[in-house]
Residue, then its C-alpha position, 0 to 999 in steps of 0.5 A: x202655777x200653782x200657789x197651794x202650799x206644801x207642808x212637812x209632817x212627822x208620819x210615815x202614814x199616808x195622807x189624803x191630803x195631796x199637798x203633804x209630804x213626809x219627811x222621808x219624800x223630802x230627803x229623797x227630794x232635797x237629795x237631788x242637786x236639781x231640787x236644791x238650786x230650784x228651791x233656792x231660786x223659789x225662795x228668792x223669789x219675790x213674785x210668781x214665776x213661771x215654769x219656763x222662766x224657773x227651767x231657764x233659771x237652774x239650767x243656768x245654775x247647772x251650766 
């Protein structure tokens, strides 16, 4: 898993930066039920996660 941060940023303008995401990127995200549960389930987190271990996480939110 990745442990590259990702920050917001006031632009419109694309970035070569990878790890950036405009505001727009992030409302369409945060949109999702989906993308909501499984931040919160990364923030309360106090170790690093695996993939699998966080689908089973939001898989039991969801059901």
């Amino acid at each position: 898993m990745s442990t590259e941060e990702y920050t917001l940023t006031r632009t419109a303008q694309p970035t070569n930066d990878d790890r950036t995401l405009d505001a727009e990127t992030l409302s369409e995200i945060f949109a999702r039920d989906r993308a909501r549960t499984l931040a919160h389930s990364l923030k309360a987190c106090d170790r690093p996660v695996e993939i699998d271990e966080l689908a089973g996480e939001v898989a039991a939110c969801e059901a």
